[in-house]
C-alpha distance (Angstrom), angle and dihedral (degrees) to the residues before:
residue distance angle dihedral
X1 . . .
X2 3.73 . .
X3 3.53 124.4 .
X4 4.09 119.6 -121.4
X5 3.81 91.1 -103.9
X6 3.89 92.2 47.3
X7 3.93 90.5 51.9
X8 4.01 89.2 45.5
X9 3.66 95.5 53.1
X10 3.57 96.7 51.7
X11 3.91 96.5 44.2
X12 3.99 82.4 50.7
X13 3.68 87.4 52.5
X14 3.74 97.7 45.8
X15 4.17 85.2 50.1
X16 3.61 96.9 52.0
X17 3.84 99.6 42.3
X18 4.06 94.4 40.8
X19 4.00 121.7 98.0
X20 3.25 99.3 -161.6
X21 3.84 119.5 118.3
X22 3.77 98.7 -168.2
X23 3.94 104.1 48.2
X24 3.79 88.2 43.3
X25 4.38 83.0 55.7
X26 3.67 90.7 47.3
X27 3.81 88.2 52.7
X28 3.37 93.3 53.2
X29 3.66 95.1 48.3
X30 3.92 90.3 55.2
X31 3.49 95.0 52.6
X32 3.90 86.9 47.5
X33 3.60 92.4 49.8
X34 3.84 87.9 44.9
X35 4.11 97.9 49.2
X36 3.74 114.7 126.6
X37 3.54 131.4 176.4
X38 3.31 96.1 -121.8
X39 4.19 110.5 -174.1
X40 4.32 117.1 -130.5
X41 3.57 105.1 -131.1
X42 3.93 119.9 -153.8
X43 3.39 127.9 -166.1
X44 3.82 116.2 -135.8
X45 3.84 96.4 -95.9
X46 4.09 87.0 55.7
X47 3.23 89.5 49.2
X48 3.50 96.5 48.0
X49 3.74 96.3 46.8
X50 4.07 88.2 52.6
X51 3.85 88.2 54.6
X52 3.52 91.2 52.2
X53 3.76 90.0 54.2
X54 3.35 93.6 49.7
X55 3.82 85.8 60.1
X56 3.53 96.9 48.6
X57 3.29 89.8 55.2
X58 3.87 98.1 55.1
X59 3.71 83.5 43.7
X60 3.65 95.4 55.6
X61 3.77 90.5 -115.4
X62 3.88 90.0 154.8
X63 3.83 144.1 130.6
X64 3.81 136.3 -168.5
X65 3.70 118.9 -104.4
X66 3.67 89.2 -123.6
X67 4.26 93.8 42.6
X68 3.90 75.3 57.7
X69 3.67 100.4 53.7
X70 3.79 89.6 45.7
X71 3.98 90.0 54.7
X72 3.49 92.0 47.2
X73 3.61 87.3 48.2
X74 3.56 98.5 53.9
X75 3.50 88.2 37.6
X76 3.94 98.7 67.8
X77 3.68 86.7 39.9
């Protein structure tokens, strides 16, 4: 049987190689018809590790994407 991810990369797949105008339509109304709010819920250590972020980031606690890469780099190095 195919795992959740499997069965959501071939569906995306399918979408973005297909033509047709209608089917993609009817997609989209079956995922609108589908849509539920569905609520994220955190445990207190994610919720403590997001508050800390937030912090950092009034702070100034932050690094470039790229000044990331290149510590990583040198890191496994």
């Amino acid at each position: 049987m195919a795992t959740l991810n499997e069965i959501k990369n071939k569906l995306i797949d399918q979408i973005l190689i297909t033509k047709n105008e209608k089917l993609l339509s009817a997609i989209e109304n079956i995922f609108s018809a589908t849509a539920t709010e569905e609520k994220l819920v955190l445990d207190s250590y994610q919720v403590e590790m997001l508050l800390m972020s937030e912090k950092d980031i009034k702070e100034g606690r932050l690094i470039s994407e790229s000044d990331l890469e290149e510590e990583d780099s040198e890191w496994m190095n």
